[in-house]
C-alpha positions in Angstrom: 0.0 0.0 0.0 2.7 2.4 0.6 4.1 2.0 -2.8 0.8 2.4 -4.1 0.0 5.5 -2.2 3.5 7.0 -3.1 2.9 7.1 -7.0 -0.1 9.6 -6.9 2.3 12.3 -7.9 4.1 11.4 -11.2 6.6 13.2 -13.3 6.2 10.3 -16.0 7.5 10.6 -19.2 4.4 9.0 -21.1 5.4 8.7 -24.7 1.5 9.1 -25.1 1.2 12.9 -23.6 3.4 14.0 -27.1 3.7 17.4 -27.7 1.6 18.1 -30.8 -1.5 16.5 -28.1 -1.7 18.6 -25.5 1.4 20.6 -23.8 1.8 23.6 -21.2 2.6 27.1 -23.1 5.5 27.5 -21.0 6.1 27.2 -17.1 3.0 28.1 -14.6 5.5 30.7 -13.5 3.6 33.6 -11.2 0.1 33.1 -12.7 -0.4 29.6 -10.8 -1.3 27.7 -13.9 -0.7 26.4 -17.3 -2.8 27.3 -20.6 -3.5 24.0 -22.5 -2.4 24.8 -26.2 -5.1 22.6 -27.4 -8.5 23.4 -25.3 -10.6 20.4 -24.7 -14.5 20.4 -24.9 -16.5 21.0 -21.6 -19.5 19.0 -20.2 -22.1 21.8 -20.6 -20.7 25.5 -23.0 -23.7 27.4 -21.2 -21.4 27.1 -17.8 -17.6 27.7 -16.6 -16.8 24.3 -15.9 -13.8 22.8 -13.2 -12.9 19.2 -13.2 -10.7 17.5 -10.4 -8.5 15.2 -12.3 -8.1 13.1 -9.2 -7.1 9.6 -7.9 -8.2 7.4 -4.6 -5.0 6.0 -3.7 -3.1 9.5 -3.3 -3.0 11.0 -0.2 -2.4 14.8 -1.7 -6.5 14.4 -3.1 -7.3 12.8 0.1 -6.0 16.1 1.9 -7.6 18.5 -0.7 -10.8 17.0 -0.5 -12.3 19.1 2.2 -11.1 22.1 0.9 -12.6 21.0 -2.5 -15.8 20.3 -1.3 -16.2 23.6 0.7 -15.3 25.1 -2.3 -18.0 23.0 -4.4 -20.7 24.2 -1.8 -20.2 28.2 -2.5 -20.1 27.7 -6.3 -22.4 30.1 -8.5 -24.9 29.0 -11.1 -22.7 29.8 -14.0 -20.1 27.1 -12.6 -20.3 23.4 -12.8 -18.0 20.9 -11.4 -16.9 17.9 -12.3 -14.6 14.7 -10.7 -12.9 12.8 -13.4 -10.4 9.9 -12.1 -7.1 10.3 -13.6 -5.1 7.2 -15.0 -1.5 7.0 -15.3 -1.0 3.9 -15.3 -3.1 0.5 -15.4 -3.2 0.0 -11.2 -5.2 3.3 -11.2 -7.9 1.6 -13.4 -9.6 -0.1 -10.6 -10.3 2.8 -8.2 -11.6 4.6 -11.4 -13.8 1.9 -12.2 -15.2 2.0 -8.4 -16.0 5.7 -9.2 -17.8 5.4 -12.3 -19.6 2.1 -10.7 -21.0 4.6 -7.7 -21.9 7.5 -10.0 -23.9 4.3 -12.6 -25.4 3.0 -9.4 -26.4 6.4 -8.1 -24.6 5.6 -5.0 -21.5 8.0 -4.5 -22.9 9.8 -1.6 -22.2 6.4 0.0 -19.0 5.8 -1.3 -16.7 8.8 -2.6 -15.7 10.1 0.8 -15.6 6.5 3.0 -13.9 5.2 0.4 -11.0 7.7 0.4 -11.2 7.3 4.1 -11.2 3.8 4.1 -7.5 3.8 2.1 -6.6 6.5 4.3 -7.4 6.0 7.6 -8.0 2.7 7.5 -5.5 1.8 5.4 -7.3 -0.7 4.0 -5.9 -2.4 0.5 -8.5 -2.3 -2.3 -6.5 -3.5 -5.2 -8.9 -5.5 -7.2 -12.9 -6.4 -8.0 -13.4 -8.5 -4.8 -11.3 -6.1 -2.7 -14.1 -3.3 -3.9 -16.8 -5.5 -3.5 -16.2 -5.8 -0.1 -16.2 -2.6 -0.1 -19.2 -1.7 -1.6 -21.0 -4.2 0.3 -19.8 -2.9 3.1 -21.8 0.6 2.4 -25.2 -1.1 1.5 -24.6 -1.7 -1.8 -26.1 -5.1 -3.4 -23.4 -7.0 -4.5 -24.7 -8.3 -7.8 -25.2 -4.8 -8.7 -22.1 -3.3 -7.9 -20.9 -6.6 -10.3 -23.0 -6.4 -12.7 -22.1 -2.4 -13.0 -18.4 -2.3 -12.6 -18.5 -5.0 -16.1 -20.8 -2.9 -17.8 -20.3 -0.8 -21.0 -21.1 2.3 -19.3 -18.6 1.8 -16.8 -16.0 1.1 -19.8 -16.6 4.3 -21.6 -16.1 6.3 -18.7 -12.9 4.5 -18.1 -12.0 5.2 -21.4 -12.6 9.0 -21.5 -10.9 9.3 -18.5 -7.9 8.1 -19.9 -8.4 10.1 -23.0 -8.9 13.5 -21.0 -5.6 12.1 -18.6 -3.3 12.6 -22.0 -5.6 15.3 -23.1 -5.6 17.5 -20.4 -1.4 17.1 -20.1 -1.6 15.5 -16.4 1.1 14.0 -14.9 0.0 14.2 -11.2 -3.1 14.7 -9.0 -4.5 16.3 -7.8 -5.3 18.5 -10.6 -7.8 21.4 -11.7 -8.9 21.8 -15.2 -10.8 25.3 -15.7 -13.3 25.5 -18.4 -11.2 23.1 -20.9 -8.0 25.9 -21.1 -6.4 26.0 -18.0 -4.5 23.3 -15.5 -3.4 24.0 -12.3 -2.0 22.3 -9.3 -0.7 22.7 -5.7 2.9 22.9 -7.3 2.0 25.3 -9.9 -0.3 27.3 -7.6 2.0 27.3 -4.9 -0.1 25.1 -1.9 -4.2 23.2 -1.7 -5.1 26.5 -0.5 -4.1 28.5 -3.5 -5.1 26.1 -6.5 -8.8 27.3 -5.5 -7.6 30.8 -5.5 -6.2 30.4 -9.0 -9.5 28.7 -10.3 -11.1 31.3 -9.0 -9.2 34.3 -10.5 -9.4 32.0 -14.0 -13.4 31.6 -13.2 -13.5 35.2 -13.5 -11.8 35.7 -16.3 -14.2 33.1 -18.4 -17.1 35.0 -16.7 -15.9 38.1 -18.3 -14.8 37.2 -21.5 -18.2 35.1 -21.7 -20.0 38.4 -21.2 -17.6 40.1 -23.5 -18.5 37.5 -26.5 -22.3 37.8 -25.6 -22.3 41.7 -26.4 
């Protein structure tokens, strides 16, 4: 488990995340954050949209994710936010696929936050389908369903668009905030947890005002 936890930040040199993809113009530098040369398509164009490129087993998302959700409770109207599980390699497919099985089953109210915990705290080893079917059973959750889902097709395309957006969005460690489809930022490019929010913020603003710009 400590290996496993240790990996969640990656400086990997994935022959996949090639330049003419998706790249950084330049260093984050003072601004906090790095413009994606290529911007990627957002879940709804009507809204400024945030996604948490994240992943269970690290403990950098486990400590951010208070401060996330407090964030995610004082949001306006025009924002929307979304959690995507990063992968950077194929151990990180499981916990995605324990992700997308809660959101499918309608069930991540019971499981996003214990389940963090439960690697955390617990430090309890969830390294394959039985180990998350314990798991799921565990919070209430049938286990035929939770089967049933975690082999489904829905389940499969989210774990492929995940991957896509990983190499599309340029990420290389979590956790990670993607604003409106342009912009990445992290706790090493911001400068602390604290100040990634502060960044998305100022870059929330921005889309707000160029949106309202564009509109006249």
């Amino acid at each position: 488990m400590k290996k496993f936890i240790q990996t969640c930040v990656l400086a990997l040199g994935m022959a996949v995340l090639s330049a003419g993809v998706v790249q950084a113009e330049g260093e984050a530098g003072a601004a906090g954050y790095v413009t994606l040369v290529a911007p990627q398509p957002t879940s709804d164009a009507s809204k400024i949209e945030v996604v948490e490129m994240f992943w269970y087993g690290c403990s950098h998302c486990y400590h951010l994710e208070p401060l996330l959700s407090k964030w995610v409770s004082g949001i306006p109207s025009d924002v929307v936010f979304v959690r995507m599980p990063a992968i950077l390699g194929p151990s990180w497919e499981i916990l995605a696929r324990g992700y997308y099985t809660a959101e499918l089953l309608g069930v991540l109210d019971k499981i996003h936050a214990p389940l963090f915990n439960a690697i955390h705290e617990g430090k309890q080893k969830i390294n394959n389908e039985d180990d998350l079917a314990k798991f799921f059973v565990a919070q209430g959750i049938d286990e035929k369903q939770f089967r049933d889902t975690i082999k489904s097709f829905g389940v499969a395309a989210k774990l492929n668009r995940s991957k896509q957006m990983t190499q599309r969005y340029g990420i290389t460690g979590v956790p990670s905030l993607i604003v409106n489809g342009k912009y990445r930022t992290s706790a090493g490019d911001a400068g602390g947890q604290e100040q990634m929010l502060v960044v998305v913020d100022k870059l929330i603003a921005e889309e707000r005002a160029a949106k309202t710009t564009a509109a006249k």
